[in-house]
C-alpha positions in Angstrom: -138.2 -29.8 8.3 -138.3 -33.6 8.4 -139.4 -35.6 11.5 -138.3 -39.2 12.1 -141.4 -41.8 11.4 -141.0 -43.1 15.4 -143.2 -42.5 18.6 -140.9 -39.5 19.3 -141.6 -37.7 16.1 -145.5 -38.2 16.3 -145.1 -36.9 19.6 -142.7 -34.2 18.2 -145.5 -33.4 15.6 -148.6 -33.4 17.7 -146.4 -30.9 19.7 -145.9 -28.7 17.6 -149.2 -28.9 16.0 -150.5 -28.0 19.8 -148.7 -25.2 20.5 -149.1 -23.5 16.6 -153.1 -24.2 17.3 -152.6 -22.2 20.8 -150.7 -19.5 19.6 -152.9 -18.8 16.5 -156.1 -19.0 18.9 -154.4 -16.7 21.9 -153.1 -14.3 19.0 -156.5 -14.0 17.8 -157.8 -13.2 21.0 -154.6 -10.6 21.9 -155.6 -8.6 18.8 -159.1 -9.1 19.1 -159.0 -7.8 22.6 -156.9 -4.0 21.4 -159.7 -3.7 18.5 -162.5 -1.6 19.2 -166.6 -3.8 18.1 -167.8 -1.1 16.2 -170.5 -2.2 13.6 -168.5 -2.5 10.7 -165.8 -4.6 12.6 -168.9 -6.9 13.5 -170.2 -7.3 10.1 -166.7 -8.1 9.1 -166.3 -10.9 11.9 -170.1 -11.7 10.8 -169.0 -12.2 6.8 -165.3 -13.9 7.7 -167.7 -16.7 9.5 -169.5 -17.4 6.5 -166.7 -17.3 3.7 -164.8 -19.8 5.5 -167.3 -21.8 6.0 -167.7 -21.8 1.7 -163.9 -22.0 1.2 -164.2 -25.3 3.6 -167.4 -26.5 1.5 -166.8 -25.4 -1.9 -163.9 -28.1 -2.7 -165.9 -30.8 -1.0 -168.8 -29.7 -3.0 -166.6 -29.8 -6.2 -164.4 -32.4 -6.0 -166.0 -34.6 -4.1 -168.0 -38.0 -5.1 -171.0 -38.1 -4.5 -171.5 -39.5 -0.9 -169.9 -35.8 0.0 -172.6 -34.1 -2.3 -175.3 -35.9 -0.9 -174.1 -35.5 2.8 -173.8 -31.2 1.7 -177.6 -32.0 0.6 -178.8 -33.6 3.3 -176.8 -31.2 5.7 -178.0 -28.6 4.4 -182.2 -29.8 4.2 -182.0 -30.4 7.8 -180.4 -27.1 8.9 -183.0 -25.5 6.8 -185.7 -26.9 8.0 -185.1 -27.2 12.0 -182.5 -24.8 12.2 -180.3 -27.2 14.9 -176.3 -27.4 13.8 -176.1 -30.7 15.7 -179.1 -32.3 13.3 -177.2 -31.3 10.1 -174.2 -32.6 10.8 -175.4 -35.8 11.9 -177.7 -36.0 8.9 -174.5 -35.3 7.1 -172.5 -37.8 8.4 -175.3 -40.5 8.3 -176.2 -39.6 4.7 -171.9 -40.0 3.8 -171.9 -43.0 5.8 -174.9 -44.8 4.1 -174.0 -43.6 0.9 -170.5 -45.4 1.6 -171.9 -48.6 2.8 -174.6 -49.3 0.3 -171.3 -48.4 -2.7 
C-alpha cells in the first residue's frame, strides 16, 4: 500500500496508525478480560514485561554508538540505585544528549 507524500496522506497514515494502535490495545484487553489470573498466567504477563523490554534494549545496546551505550549505563545506575523510572530515563536522555553535544 502506497500513500501519496501530501497533507492527506500523513493524515491518512496517522489514521491508520491510530486506529491499528486502538485495536491492538482493546484486543488485548478483550482477551485479557475472558482469561482467567491464575499464577502462572501472572508470571507469564510478569516475564513478557521484561523480555520486551530486552528485545527493545538489546539492539540499542548492540548497534548503537556510544552515546546510546552510555545513556543504557547511566539509565541503568540511576534505576539501581533510587529505584524511580522517571530518574533513569531522564539520566538517560541527559547522558545521550551530552554525549551528542560534546561529539
Amino acid at each position: 500500500m502506497s500513500l501519496p507524500a501530501t497533507a492527506a496522506g500523513a493524515l491518512a497514515a496517522i489514521a491508520i496508525m491510530a486506529l491499528v494502535t486502538y485495536l491492538t490495545r482493546a484486543g488485548g484487553v478483550f482477551v485479557m478480560s475472558r482469561v482467567p489470573i491464575g499464577p502462572k498466567v501472572e508470571r507469564f504477563i510478569n516475564a513478557m514485561a521484561g523480555s520486551v523490554l530486552v528485545a527493545v534494549i538489546t539492539p540499542m545496546a548492540v548497534q548503537g554508538d556510544w552515546g546510546a551505550r552510555l545513556a543504557l549505563v547511566a539509565t541503568l545506575g540511576v534505576m539501581l540505585t533510587t529505584q524511580k523510572a522517571l530518574a533513569a530515563i531522564a539520566a538517560g536522555i541527559v547522558t545521550a544528549a551530552l554525549w551528542r553535544l560534546w561529539l
